[in-house]
C-alpha positions in Angstrom: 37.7 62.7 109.9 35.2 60.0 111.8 35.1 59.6 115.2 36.6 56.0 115.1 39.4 57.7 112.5 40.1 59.8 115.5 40.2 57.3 118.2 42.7 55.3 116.5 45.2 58.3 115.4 47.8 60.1 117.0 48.3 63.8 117.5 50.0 64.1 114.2 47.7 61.7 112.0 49.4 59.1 111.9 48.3 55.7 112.9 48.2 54.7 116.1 49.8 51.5 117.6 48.3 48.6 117.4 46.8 49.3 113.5 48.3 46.9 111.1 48.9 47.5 107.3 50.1 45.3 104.6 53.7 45.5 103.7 54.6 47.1 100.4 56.4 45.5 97.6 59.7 46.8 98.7 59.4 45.6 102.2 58.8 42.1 101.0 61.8 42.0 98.5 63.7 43.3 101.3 62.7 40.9 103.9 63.3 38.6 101.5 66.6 40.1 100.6 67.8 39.8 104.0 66.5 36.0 104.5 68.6 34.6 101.8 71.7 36.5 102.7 71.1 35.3 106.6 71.3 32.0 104.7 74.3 32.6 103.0 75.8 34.2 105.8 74.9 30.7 108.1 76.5 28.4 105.3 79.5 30.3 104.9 79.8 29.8 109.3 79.1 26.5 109.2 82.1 26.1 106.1 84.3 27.8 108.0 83.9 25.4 111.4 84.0 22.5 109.5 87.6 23.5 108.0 88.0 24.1 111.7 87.5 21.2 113.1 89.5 19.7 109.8 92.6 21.8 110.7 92.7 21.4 114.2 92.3 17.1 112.9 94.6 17.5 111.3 97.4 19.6 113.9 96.5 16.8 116.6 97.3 13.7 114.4 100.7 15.4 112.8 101.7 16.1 116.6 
């Protein structure tokens, strides 16, 4: 192992803070996995505030 190598390693080998890698192709798909369901997840809050509001519309009008 080169000097650098072992400048930029840990104890165990593995790299050090700071070094960046790519992410794999399953990282990716499961970033992206987890942006669309944060999507879903935002439009199904902002359904259920809207029949909320309808509701509690409708409660104050029947009164």
């Amino acid at each position: 192992m080169g000097f650098f190598k072992r400048l930029t390693r840990g104890r165990d080998g593995r790299a050090a803070a700071g070094t960046h890698r790519r992410p794999g192709l399953r990282e990716r798909r499961a970033r992206q996995r987890t942006r669309e369901a944060e999507a879903r997840l935002l439009e199904t809050e902002t359904l259920i505030h809207r029949e909320a509001d309808r509701i509690r519309r409708d409660i104050q009008t029947s009164s």
